[in-house]
C-alpha positions, 0 to 999 in steps of 0.5 A: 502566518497563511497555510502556505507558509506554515507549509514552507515552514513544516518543510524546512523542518523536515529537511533539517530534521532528515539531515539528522535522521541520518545520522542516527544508528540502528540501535539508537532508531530502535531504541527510538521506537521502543520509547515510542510504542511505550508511550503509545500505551502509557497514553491510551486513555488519551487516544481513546478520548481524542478518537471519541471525539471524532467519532461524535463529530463524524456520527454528526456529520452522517457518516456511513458505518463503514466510514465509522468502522474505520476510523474507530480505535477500539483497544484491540486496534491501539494494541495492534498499533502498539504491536506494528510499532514494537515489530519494527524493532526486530526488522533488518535496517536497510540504511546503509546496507551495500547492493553491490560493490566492483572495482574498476580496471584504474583501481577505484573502488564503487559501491551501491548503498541504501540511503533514506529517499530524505522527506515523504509526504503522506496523505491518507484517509479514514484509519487513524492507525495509518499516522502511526504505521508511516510514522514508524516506516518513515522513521525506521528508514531515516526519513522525516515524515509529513503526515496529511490525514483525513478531516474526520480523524483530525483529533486522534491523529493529533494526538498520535503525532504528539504521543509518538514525537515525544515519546521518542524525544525521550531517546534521542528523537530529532525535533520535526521528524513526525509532523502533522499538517495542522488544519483540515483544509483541503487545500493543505493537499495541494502545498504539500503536493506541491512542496518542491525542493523539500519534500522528496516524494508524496504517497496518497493512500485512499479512494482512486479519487483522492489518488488521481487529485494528488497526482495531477496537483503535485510537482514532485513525484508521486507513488500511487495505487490507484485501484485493485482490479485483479484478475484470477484466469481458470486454464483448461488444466486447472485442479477445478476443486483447488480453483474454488477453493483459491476463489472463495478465498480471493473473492470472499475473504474480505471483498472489500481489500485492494488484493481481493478478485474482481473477476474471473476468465474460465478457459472455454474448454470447461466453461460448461463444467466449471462455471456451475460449480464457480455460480453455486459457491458464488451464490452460498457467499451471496455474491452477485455475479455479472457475466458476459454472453458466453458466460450468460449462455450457461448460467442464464440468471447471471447479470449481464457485465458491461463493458464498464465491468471489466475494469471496475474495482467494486470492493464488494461481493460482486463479481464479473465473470467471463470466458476466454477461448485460450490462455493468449486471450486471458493474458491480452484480456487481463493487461488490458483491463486490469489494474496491475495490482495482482492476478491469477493463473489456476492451472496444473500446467506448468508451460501455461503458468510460465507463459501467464507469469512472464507475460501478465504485466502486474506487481504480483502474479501468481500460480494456483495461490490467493491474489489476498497474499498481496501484503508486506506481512504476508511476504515477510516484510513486515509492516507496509507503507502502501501497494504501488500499482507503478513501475518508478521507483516502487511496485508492489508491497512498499516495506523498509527497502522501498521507502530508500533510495540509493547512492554510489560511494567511489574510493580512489587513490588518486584517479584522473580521467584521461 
């Protein structure tokens, strides 16, 4: 059999076992996951043998430590698995859930109700915990799943597969629910891309390389991030010691998350007062500051920003800076070249922040808080599939109800249209 249709194959699969999925009750799906997170422990000499392997292979093949850190599985790591798994259990099933409910005036009865998307395919890099997280959503929310993750973590994402799809066998799991594709050729992406008719959406996770790739291949629709430029706006009414203390957070936290500031606009108006400040908290977290001529007139040593700048998501402790001459100018500045992802007003009042939260064009927009809040566990949706930078059909923070679709349901007593 060619990988195309192997790829056929692992299609129809999950379209079979979706039409099971279905059917499944919140109680049986969580009794599901508990067998699941059970066997994820009772194997976890095997997942550490199977990660070694990769990691030997990818030692061998010169990847960067980065790299090798993020496909480690330390205990730590499988516990957190374990414990991302085991979560699920006590979040709101949102299958079958009503949004809303009216009656016509000739009497029928219409309602709006949750129902799974059906199969979703995911491709993804690097982190072999990524297999068990959208195994477990897509699971939980009675999708069938179709996991394509990278080469350097072919072994333990075999295995997870294995571990997962028989432990929940064990309680009632429909055969093909949690499948891998079994190879590493590349072009695997581009069959399942383009798997039309059985495959309902694709989610990428990984570099804006990878996601631009999926998109322009596939022929069913696409749920993206391409990248995390966020933008943090310093008004002319900010709390400047609260400012900073918001930017260190943003910026230096974790530089290297998609929710983490890329750049910053200072409102002229305390340029001269605040970005002295902002370049020694900067310089203490050795991070590189890049800034335009305006910016560069008062701390003269600062990089000059280009143009390229502007919309570059470094994922490092790099930062542009930049003023504006109003609150107009940081949010024409911000729709222009920001990502959409999540951006930031920091300003006492209250008229600039409606003005900045009702016209920013992003998923996430805040007022005086840390752009590093952008995560389903932070807003209280535990795990998360991904951060949709789109507007279709998902935007922000992808939790349990953004891997559903809906449906109406009409009840009549007869009804013809006239």
């Amino acid at each position: 059999m060619n990988l195309h249709e192997t790829m056929i194959e692992m299609g129809d699969r999950a379209v079979a076992a979706s039409r099971q999925l279905v059917t499944l009750s919140s109680r049986r799906k969580n009794l599901i996951l508990e067998a699941m997170a059970e066997s994820l422990e009772a194997n976890r000499d095997r997942i550490k043998a199977a990660n070694a392997r990769d990691m030997s292979a990818a030692r061998e093949a010169g990847l960067s430590d980065a790299m090798l850190d993020r496909l480690l599985l330390t205990d730590k790591r499988i516990d957190e698995m374990i414990s991302g798994v085991s979560a699920l259990i006590g979040l709101k099933d949102p299958v079958g859930q009503r949004i809303s409910r009216w009656i016509r005036p000739n009497g029928i009865v219409i309602q709006k109700i949750r129902v799974p998307i059906g199969v979703i395919g995911i491709i993804f890099e690097s982190r072999p915990n990524v297999t068990v997280d959208a195994a477990a959503l897509c699971f939980k929310t009675s999708n069938a799943v179709i996991l394509r993750g990278g080469s350097e973590a072919f072994e333990c994402n075999k295995a997870l597969v294995d571990i997962l799809q028989a432990g929940g066998t064990r309680k009632g799991l429909p055969p093909h629910s949690i499948q891998l594709v079994p190879t590493t050729d590349r072009e695997a992406v581009r069959e399942l891309a383009q798997l039309s008719g059985r495959v309902d959406v694709v989610i990428p996770r990984g570099g804006e390389q990878l996601i631009r790739t999926v998109t322009e291949m596939a022929h069913i629709p696409v749920i993206k991030h391409y990248k995390g430029v966020c933008y943090a706006y310093v008004d002319e009414a900010a709390n400047q010691d609260m400012a900073l203390t918001v930017l260190e957070n943003a910026k230096c936290s974790r530089p290297g998350v998609c929710n983490a500031i890329e750049k910053v606009l200072v409102h002229e108006a305390i340029a001269t007062e605040f970005l002295p400040k902002l370049a020694n908290l900067m310089a203490a977290r050795q991070v590189e500051l890049r800034g335009d001529d305006a910016t560069r007139q008062i701390i003269p040593d600062m990089k000059p920003a280009t143009d390229a700048d502007w919309g570059e998501e470094y994922l490092d402790l790099i930062l542009t800076v930049g003023v504006v001459p109003s609150l107009e100018a940081a949010i024409e500045h911000i729709n222009r070249h920001g990502s959409h992802h999540s951006d930031v007003i920091l300003s006492e009042d209250e008229k600039a922040q409606t003005k900045f939260l009702e016209e920013v064009d992003t998923a996430c927009v805040y007022a005086n808080a840390s752009t590093r809040f952008t995560d389903g566990g932070e807003f209280g949706m535990g795990a998360e599939i991904g951060i949709s930078t789109d507007k279709l059909h998902a935007r922000g923070p992808m939790g349990l109800e953004e891997l559903t679709t809906y449906k109406y349901i009409i009840h009549g007593t007869g009804q013809i249209r006239t």
